[in-house]
Each structure stands twice: as C-alpha cells, then as structure tokens.
C-alpha positions in Angstrom: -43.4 -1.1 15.0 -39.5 -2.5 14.8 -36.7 0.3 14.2 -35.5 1.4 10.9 -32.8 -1.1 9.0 -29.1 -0.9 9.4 -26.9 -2.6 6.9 -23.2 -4.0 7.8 -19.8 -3.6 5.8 -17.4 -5.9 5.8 -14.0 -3.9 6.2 -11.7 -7.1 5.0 -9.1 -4.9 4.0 -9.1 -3.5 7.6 -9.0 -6.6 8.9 -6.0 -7.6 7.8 -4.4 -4.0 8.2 -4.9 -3.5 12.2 -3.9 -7.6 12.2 -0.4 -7.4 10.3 1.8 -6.5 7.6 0.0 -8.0 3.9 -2.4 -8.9 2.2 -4.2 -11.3 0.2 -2.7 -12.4 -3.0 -5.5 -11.6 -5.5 -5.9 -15.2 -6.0 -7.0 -15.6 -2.1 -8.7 -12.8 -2.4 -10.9 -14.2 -5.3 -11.8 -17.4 -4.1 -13.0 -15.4 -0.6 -15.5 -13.3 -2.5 -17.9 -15.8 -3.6 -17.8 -16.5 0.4 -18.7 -13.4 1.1 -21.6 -13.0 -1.0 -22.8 -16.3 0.2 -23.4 -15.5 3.6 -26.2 -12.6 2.4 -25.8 -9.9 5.5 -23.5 -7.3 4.1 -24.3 -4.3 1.9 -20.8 -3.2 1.6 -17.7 -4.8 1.8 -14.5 -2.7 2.1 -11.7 -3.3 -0.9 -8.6 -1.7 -0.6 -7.4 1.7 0.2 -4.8 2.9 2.6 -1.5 0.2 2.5 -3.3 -2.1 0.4 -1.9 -1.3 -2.5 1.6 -0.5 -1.1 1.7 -3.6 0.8 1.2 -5.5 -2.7 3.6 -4.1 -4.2 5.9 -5.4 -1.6 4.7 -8.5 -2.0 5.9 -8.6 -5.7 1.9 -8.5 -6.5 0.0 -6.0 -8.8 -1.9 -4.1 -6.8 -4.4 -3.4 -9.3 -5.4 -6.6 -10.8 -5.9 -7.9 -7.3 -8.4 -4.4 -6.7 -10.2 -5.2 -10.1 -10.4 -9.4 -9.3 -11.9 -8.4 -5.9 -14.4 -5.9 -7.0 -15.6 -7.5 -9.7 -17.8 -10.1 -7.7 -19.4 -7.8 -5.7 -19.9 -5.1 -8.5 -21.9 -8.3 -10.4 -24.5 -8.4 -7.4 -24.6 -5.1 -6.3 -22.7 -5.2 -3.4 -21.2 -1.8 -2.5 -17.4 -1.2 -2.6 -15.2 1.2 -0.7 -11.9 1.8 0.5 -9.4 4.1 2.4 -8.5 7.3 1.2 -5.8 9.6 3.6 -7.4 12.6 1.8 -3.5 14.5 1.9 -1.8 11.6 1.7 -4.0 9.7 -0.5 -2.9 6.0 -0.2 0.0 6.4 1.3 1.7 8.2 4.7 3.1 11.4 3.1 2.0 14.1 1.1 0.4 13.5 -2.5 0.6 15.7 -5.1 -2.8 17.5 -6.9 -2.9 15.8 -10.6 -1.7 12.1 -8.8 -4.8 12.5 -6.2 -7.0 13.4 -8.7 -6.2 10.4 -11.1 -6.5 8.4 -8.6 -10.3 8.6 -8.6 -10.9 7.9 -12.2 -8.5 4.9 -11.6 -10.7 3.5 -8.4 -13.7 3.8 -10.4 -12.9 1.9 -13.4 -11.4 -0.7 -10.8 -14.8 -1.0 -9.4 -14.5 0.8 -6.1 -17.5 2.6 -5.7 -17.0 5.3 -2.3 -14.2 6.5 -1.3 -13.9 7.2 2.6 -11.9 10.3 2.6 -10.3 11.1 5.7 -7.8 14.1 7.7 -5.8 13.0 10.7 -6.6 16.5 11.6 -10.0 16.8 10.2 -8.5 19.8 8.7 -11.6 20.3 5.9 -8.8 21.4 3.6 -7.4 18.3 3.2 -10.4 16.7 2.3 -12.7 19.1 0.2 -10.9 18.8 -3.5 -10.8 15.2 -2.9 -14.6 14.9 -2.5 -15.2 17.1 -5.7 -12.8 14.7 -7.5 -14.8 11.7 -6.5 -18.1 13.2 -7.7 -16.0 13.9 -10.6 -15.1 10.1 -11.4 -18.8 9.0 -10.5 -17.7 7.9 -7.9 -19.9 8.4 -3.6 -17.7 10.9 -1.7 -17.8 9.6 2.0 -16.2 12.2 4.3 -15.2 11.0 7.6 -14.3 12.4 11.4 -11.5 11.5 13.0 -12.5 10.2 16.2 -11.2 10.8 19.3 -11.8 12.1 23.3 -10.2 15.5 24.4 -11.5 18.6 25.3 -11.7 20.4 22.0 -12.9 16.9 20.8 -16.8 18.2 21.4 -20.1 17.9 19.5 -20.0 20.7 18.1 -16.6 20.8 16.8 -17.1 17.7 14.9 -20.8 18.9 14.2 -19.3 22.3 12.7 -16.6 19.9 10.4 -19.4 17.9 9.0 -21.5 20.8 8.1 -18.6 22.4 6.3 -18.2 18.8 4.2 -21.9 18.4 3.4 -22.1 21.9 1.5 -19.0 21.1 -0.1 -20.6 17.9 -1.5 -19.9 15.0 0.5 -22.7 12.4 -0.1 -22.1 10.0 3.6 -20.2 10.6 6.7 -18.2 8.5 8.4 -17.5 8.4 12.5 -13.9 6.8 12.1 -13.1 5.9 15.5 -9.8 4.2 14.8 -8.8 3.8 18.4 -11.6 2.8 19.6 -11.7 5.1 22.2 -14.8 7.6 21.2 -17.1 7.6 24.3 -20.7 6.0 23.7 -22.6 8.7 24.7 -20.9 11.3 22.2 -20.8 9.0 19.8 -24.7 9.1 20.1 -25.3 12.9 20.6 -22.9 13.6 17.4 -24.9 11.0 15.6 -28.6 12.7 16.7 -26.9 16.3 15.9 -25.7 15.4 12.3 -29.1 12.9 10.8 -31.3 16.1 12.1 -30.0 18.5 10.7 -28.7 16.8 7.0 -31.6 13.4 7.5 -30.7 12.4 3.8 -26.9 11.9 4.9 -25.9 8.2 5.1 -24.1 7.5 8.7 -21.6 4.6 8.7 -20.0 3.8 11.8 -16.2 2.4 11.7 -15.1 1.2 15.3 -12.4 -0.7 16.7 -12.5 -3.0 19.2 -9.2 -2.3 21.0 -10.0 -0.9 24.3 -13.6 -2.6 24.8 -16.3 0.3 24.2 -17.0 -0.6 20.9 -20.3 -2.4 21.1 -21.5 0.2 23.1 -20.7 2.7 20.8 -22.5 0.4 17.9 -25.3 0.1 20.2 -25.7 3.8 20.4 -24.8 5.3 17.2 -27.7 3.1 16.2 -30.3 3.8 18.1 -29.4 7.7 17.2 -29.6 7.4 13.3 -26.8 5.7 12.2 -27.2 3.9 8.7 -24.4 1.5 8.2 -22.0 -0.6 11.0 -18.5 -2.0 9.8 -18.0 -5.2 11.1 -15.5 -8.2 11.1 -15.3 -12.3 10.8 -13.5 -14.6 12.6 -10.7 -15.1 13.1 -9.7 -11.9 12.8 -12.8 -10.2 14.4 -12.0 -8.5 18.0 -8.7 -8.3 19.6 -7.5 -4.8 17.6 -10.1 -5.2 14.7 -13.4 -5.0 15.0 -16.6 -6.8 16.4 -17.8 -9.7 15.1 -20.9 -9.8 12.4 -22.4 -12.7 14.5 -22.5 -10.4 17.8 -23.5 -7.0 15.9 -26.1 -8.6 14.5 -27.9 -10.4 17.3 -27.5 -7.3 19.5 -29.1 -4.9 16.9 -31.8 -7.6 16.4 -33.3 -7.6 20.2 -32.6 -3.8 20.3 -35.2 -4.0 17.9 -33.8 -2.8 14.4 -34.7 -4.8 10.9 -30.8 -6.8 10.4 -30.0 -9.3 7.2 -29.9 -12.6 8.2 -26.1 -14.3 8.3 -25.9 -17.6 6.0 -24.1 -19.7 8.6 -22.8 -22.3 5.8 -21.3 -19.3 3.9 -20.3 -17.8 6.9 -17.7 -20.7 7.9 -16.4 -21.5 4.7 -15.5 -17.4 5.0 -14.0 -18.5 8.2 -11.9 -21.3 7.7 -10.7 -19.7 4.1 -9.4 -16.4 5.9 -7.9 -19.3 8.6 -6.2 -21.1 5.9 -4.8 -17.2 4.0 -2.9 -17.0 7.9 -1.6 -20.7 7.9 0.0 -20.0 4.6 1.7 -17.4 5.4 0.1 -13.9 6.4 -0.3 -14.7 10.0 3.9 -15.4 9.7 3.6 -11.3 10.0 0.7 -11.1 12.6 2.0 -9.9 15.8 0.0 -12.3 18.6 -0.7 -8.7 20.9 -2.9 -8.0 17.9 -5.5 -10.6 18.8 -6.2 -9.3 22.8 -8.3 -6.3 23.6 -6.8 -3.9 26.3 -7.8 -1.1 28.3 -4.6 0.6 28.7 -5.2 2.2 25.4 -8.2 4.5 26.8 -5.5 6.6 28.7 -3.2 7.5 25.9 -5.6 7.0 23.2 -3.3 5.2 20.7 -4.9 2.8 18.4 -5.1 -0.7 19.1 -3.1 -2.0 16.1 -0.2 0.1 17.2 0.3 -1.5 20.5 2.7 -4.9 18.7 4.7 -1.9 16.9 4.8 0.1 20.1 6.1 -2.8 22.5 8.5 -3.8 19.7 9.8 -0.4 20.1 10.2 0.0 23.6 12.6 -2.9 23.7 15.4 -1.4 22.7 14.8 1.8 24.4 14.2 0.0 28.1 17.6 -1.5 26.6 19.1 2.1 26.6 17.4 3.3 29.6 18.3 0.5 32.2 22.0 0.7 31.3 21.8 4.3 31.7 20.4 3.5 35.1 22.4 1.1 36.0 25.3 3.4 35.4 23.7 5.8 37.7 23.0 3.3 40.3 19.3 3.1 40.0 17.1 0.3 39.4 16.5 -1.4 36.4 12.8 -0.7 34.4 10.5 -3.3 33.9 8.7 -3.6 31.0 5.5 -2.8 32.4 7.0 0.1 33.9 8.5 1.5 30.5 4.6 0.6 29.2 3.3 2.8 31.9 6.2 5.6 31.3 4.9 5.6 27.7 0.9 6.0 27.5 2.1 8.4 30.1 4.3 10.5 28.1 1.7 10.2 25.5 -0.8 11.2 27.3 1.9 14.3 28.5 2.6 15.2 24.9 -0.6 15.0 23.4 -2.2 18.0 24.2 1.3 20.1 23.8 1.1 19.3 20.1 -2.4 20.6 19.7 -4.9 17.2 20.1 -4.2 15.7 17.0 -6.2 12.9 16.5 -4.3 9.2 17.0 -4.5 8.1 13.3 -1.8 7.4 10.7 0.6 9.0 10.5 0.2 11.2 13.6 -0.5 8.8 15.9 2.9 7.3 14.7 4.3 11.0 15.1 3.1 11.2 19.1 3.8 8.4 20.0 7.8 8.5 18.4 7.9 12.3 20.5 6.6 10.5 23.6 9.5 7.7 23.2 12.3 9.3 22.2 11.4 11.5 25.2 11.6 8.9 27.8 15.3 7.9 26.2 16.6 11.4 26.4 14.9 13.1 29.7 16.5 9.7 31.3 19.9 11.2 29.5 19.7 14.8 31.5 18.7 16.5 27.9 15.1 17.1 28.2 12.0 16.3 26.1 11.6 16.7 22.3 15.7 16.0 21.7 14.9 14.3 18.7 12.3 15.3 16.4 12.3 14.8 12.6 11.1 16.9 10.0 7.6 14.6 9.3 7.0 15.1 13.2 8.1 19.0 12.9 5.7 19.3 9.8 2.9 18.3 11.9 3.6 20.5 14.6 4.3 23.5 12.2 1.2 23.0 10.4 2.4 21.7 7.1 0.1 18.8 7.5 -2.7 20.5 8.2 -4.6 22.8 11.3 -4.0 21.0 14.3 -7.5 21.3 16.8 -5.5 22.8 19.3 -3.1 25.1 20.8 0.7 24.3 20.0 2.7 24.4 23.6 4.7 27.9 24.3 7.8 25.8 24.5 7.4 24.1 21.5 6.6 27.5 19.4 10.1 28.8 21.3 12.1 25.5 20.4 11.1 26.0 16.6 11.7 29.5 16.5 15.2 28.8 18.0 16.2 26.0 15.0 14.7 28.7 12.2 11.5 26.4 11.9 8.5 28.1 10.3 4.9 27.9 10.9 2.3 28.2 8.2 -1.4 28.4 7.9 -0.9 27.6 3.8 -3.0 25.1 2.6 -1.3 21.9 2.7 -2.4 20.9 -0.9 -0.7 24.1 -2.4 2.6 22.9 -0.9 3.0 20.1 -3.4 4.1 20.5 -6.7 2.2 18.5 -9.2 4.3 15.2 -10.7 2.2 13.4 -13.2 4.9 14.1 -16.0 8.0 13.7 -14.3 6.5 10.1 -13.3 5.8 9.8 -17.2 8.7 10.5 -18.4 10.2 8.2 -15.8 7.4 5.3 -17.6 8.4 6.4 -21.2 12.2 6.1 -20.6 11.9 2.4 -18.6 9.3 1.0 -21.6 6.6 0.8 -18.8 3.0 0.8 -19.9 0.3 3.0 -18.5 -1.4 0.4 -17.9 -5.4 0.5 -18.0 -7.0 3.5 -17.5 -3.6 4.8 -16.8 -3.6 2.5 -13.5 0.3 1.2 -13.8 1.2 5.3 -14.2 -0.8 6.1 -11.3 0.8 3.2 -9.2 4.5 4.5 -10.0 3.0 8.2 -9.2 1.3 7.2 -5.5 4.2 4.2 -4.5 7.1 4.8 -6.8 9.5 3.3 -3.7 7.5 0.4 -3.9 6.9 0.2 -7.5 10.2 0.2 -8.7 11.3 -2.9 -6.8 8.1 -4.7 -7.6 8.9 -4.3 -11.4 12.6 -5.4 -11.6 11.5 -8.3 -9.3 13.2 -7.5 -6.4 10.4 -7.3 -4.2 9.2 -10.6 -4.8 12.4 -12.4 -4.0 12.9 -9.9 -0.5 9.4 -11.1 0.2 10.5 -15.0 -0.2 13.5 -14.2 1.8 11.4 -12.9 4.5 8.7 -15.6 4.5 11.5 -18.3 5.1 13.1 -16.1 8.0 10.1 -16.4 9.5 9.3 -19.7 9.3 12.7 -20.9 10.4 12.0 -17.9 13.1 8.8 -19.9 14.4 10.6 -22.9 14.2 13.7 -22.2 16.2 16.2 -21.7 13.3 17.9 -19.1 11.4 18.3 -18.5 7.9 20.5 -16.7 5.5 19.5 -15.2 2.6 21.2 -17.4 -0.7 23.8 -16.0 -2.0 22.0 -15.0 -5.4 19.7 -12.6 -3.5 22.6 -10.8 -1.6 24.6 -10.5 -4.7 21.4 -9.1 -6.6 20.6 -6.5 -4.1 24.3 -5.2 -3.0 25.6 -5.1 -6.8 24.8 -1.3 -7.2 24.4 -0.6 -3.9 27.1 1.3 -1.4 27.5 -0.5 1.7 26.4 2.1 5.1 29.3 0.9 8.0 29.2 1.6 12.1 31.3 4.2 12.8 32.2 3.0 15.8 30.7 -0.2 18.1 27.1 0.1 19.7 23.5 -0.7 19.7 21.1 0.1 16.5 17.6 1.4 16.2 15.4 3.3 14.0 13.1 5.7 15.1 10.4 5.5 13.0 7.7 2.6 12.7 6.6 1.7 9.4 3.3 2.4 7.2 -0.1 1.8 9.2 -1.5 1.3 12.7 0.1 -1.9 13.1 3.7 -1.0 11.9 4.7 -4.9 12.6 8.1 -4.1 12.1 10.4 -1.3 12.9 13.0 -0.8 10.4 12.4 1.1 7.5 11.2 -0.8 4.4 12.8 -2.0 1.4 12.8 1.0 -1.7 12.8 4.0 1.1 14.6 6.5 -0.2 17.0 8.9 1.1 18.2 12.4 0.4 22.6 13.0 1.4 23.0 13.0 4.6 19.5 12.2 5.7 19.5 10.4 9.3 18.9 6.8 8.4 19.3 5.4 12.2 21.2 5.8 15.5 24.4 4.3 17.1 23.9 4.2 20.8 27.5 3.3 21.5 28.6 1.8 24.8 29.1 4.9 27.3 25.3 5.7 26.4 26.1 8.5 23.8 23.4 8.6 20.7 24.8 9.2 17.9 22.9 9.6 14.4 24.3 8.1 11.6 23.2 9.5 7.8 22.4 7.9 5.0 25.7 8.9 2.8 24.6 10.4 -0.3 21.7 9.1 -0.1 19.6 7.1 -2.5 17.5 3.8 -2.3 17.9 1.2 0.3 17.9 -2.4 -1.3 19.0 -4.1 2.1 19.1 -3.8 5.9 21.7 -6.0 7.7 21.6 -4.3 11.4 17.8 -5.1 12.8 16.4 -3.2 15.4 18.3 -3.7 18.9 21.4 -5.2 16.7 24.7 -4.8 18.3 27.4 -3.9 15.6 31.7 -3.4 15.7 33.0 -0.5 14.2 33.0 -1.3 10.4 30.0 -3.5 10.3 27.8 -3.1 7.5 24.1 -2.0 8.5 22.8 -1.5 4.9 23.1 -1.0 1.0 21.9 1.9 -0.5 21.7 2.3 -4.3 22.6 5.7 -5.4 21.0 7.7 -8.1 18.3 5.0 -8.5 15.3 6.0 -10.0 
C-alpha cells in the first residue's frame, strides 16, 4: 500500500521576494497563470503577501488589481490561494495598527486570497491570535505558522507548546516556516510527528529554503512524519536562496513512495521561459547574482539565504572603514572573506545576547545591523552595541513581542543607563487605531476607497508608498532606476533628465555634508533580500531623526539627522559615496502628507 498524498504550492510570490527587489506587473503576472494551471501538480499557489504589495506600489503599479488579476484564474479552477501575513506588522516591516489589520482580511478575501499564513518573528502567540480570529471572520483559512530556527530554546516542545496555544485559538493549518533554511531534518520530523498526533485534522505545510543545502532533507522528512503540503519553486528561480525545484520534490516523494500529481512538462516550460523572459525585461536588472548559489556559511549564523547580497553589499563600506582604521594603526588590511567570517561570527556572538530571536524579517535585519555596526565600532576602541536604533531597541525591549530567550545582563544595564524601558504589554495594545485619520487624509485628496474599501486600506498599510504611487512619482523614480541599471550593466552612467530632478526637489529641502567624508546607511531595506541599502523613496522622517552617517576622514562617525524631518523624494549620496562639505545627499519634503 503507497503512502498518503502530499500536494505542492507554488510560492511565486516568494520566489521573486528571496531573488530581488519587484515584482510582476499584473500583466506578467496574468499571462503566467494560465501556465500555471497548465502544468496540473499544484494545489496551492502563493499570491501576494509580505512586500508584494509595497513593492508595487513602488513600481507605480496598483497593487490590488494585480492581486485580484492573479487570483482570479486560480479561484475559477479551484486552485487554492495564499499569501504572507507578518501577523504585527501585517504587510509590512513595522507595527500595524488594530482596525487596518483587521480590514485587511475582508480586503484579501474579496481579492480572492483564500489563507492567510500568519506569522511572529518571535512566535510570540500574541501577535498572531486576533489575526487568526479576523481571518475566520472574513471567511477566510487561518494558517498559523512557526518560525523556524536551531538554538537551544529552539526545542520540540517549545514549538509543540506554540502550536497547541494557536490550534485552540482557532487556527485551521500550521505552517513550519523555515525561512533560513537552516531547521535540522531530524526536528523538523519529530515536530511534525508531535503536532499531526495530537491535532490529526490539522493541515501541515512545509515552507523551506534552499539556502544552506538541508532542504530536501527536511522535505523528505517532514513528509514521511505527516506533513500535508510542500512549497516548492520553478526554474529559473528554483534553488540558489529560493526553494527546491517541483521537478526534484516531486520525483523524490514519488520513490519514497507517497501518491504526487503528475507535472505537465509542456506547461511546465512555457512557465519556465515566461518567468525567464519577466527577468530579461527587467526584474532580474534588480536580482543580485549571490542570490542564485546555495552556501553553507549560513548554517553558522543562521541568517536567511536572501539576506546574504544585502549583507555583502553592506560590508563594503564598513571593511572600507575598518581597513583605514587599521591601516592607521599599523595593522593589516581585512579581506573580504575575513570581514565575512568577522560577521556570521558576530552574529552568531549576538544572537543569543538578544534572546534567540528567530532570523526573519525584520529581526533578522535587526541582528545582523547589531552584529555589523559592532565590528565598525569594537575596531574604533568603543565597544559593542555603539549604535543601536530605536526599531533594534524595540526588539530588545520587548515592544515587538516576547523574545524566546534571556536578554544579556549588559544589555538590560546599557538600557537602564539611556532611560530605556522594558515591557511585557501586548504589542497590539501599543498601536493606536488609524482607520479615520487615513480617511480623512482620502476625503481631503478626492481619493476613492476603492472596492471593498481596498484603495483606503492600501494608504492605511503603505501610505509612504501610496502617496508617491498616486501623484506619479513612483513610476517615473522607477524608470529612472531601470535605465541606471541598464546603462550600469552596460558600462555607462546615466543622469536622471532634468524634468524628474526638478519634479522631485521642487518642495523638497536639500540635506548637505557637514563636513567631507564617506556615507552609509545603516539599515537594509524591506525583506530578506534587501537588494539595496539606502532607504527607499517616500520614507519618512520625524526632526531630527538620524537619516545616515558621515565617516569623515580621521575615522570619526558622525550621524547626520534628517532636519525637520519629512518625506524623502530623492537620495543623491549612495552607499559608500564620498561627499565635500556642502554636498547635497538628499531632498526631503516637509510637511508632506
């Protein structure tokens, strides 16, 4: 007698997301679908969710016609739909109020997203229980997830204990997100057995990435312990940082013995050369090449794969800093495969004094920008965590969420010594609802609501990213960028016309070097790929807020705020940019709304 059946998901979103910055226009995305269908082996294919719809909006697209045009297809033949939901922070990397999180289920269901996969980067249950009963609410499957990851309060039982707790509260599936890739076989196996016999009704699906290699294993034995449902990617963007391809999952389930829809090959390549042809236009002008190889370097620090092109970007400009330091102090220069080593390291140091959080957005961005900007500073004489922002302090504090374990003694001492507070408050109480104030913001512009109040709920989840998608201004930074890049790729340089400069700096004040130096920014970007490091278009600022740092000549950091504050419409200092004193690095907009 052959094993029971396990069905596949296509996580295409996903794809793209762990590969580079976009998207799909909805018109790629639509002429995919039919693809898709064709090739008859998937149950599930995965929609949107997480940047998707930020990501669109930066592209000058409507988010939400491109979720309803892919959707719809699939909806027709009973394909199954789902998408990424950061529970907290919703769709995007920061905290979401109550009334926006809840709208955003009855929006996702109209669109024709049928489970949400609801997720914690601290599998802090808070964070995800009122979002389940707002699913069931809409009509729409709750999927609650784990976090997955490998430490020592990472056990069986803890993660056993956290999907017990989501079950009774309602949660319909349970997802094993291992988002490094880096969740050992075997416990991957034994949490699997431990959840399907005790809950046997509950619908397993397992989401693994391929970064560090263990992921077939991990398919292999989450399967033969119960698991219901495998994500799973196509060429070409299968492997590397992504996932394992359908072609391979499928033919290893099938001599292990399990019932597996056959794969319509015909379908299957048109799939293939269509996705090929999205990245020859011009998504894969944003795909970072380190993206596309596997590495086991990632096991030791436990960062996810799609970080790693964000994370060497990064450490450019600091082995940059730290070599002149050096050479100062008559000691050799770093390598960067040294600096690579000096950072999982570091990681691997800090982890555990921040309490184990798992390595997902945005707190896999948060360790790893502690663990850097520790390497620049300890190399400076001033110690570790120098330079830690308020998101990164949130964490720590508890703002986000319970971390698994035990802040560090010197961490507790350092925030007592800067007045910082720690709370055991539920998150979610911390955010004052802003439905209305986003309304009256809709009624004053002459925005519509859009259908079932989707254009409202857009402005309410991305308003940084809404607001320059409506006056246009995304769509020509967006141009602007595409031709940078393929002027970049051939060798060239370009500068922006004159019409988009004047557009973007007419309201805007400009933000000059006080003094000569080297830029950077600290923080990475939205999701685990981050492909670039400079902050994006629309971010806003509050006075005086640290917008980057001058590392002037002698070595000295110094931060420099972002004025008054406001929106920034355009950043003329990139990462690793050498400026005079006076040079302009950006153009913020004050007062904008």
């Amino acid at each position: 007698m052959g094993k029971k059946k396990i069905k596949f998901s296509l996580v295409y979103r996903d794809m793209w997301q762990s590969s580079g910055k976009f998207q799909p226009r909805k018109d790629q995305l639509e002429r995919i679908a039919p693809a898709i269908i064709d090739m008859g082996c998937f149950a599930r294919v995965e929609t949107n969710g997480g940047a998707f719809e930020q990501v669109n909006l930066m592209a000058g697209e409507n988010p939400n016609e491109a979720v309803r045009a892919f959707c719809k297809p699939f909806n027709e033949v009973g394909i199954q739909t789902h998408m990424l939901d950061r529970g907290l922070n919703a769709l995007r990397m920061y905290p979401v109020p109550d009334d926006v999180r809840e709208l955003m289920y009855k929006v996702k269901k109209a669109q024709g997203v049928d489970i949400p996969r609801i997720f914690c980067g601290l599998n802090d249950t808070r964070n995800i229980i009122p979002s389940i009963r707002w699913a069931k609410q809409a009509g729409m499957i709750p999927q609650a997830t784990l976090c997955i990851t490998t430490s020592p309060v990472h056990t069986v039982s803890y993660y056993s204990r956290i999907a017990d707790e989501l079950i009774a509260a309602g949660a319909e599936e349970i997802c094993l997100k291992d988002m490094a890739g880096i969740g050992q076989p075997a416990m991957l196996g034994q949490l699997t057995k431990a959840i399907k016999t005790k809950h046997p009704d509950i619908v397993i699906q397992y989401h693994g990435h391929s970064g560090p290699g263990l992921s077939m294993a991990s398919i292999l034995e989450v399967c033969n312990n119960g698991a219901d449902i495998i994500d799973t990617a196509i060429e070409p963007l299968s492997w590397g940082k992504v996932h394992p391809d359908i072609i391979s999952v499928q033919s290893m389930l099938r001599n292990e013995g399990f019932e597996v829809a056959d794969i319509n090959m015909n379908a299957y390549m048109q799939a293939r050369t269509l996705t090929q042809e999205f990245i020859d236009d011009w998504l894969g002008l944003f795909i970072n090449p380190a993206n596309k190889h596997m590495s086991s370097l990632l096991l030791g620090c436990g960062l996810p794969g799609g970080m790693m092109g964000s994370m060497m970007a990064d450490l450019g400009p600091i082995q940059k800093m730290i070599n002149k330091l050096r050479t100062q102090k008559g000691e050799p220069e770093l390598t960067m495969d040294d600096m690579l080593v000096k950072l999982f390291n570091e990681v691997e140091y800090v982890w555990p004094k921040v309490g184990y959080p798992p390595l997902v957005t945005p707190f896999s961005q948060y360790t790893k920008n502690i663990a850097l900007m520790n390497l620049l500073t300890m190399e400076q004489g001033k110690g570790r965590y120098v330079m830690m922002d308020d998101a990164i302090w949130g964490m720590i504090l508890g703002k986000s969420g319970k971390v698994p374990g035990e802040i560090a003694p010197e961490l507790k001492e350092l925030a007592q010594k800067q007045g910082r507070v720690f709370t055991d408050a539920d998150p979610h109480t911390l955010i004052p609802n802003a439905l209305d104030t986003f309304k009256k913001e809709m009624d004053e512009q002459g925005w519509d609501y859009g259908q079932d109040q989707e254009e409202l709920f857009e402005l309410a989840m991305h308003p940084e990213q809404y607001r320059p998608y409506k006056s246009g201004q995304a769509k020509k930074q967006l141009l602007a960028d595409i031709q940078k890049a393929r002027d970049a790729r051939l060798g060239g340089t370009t500068v922006k016309p004159e019409e988009l400069a004047a557009f973007k700096h007419a309201k805007a004040d400009a933000l000059v070097s006080p003094s000569a130096g080297e830029i950077f920014y600290e923080f990475g970007g939205d999701g685990e790929c981050a492909p670039c490091i400079e902050p994006f278009i629309g971010q806003k600022y509050a006075e005086g807020q640290t917008f980057c740092y001058l590392v002037e000549k002698w070595g000295e950091i110094v931060p420099i705020p972002a004025a008054l504050g406001g929106k920034l419409v355009d950043i003329t200092a990139r990462q690793g940019a050498k400026v005079r004193k006076g040079d302009v690095l950006a153009w913020i907009e004050r007062d904008a709304k």
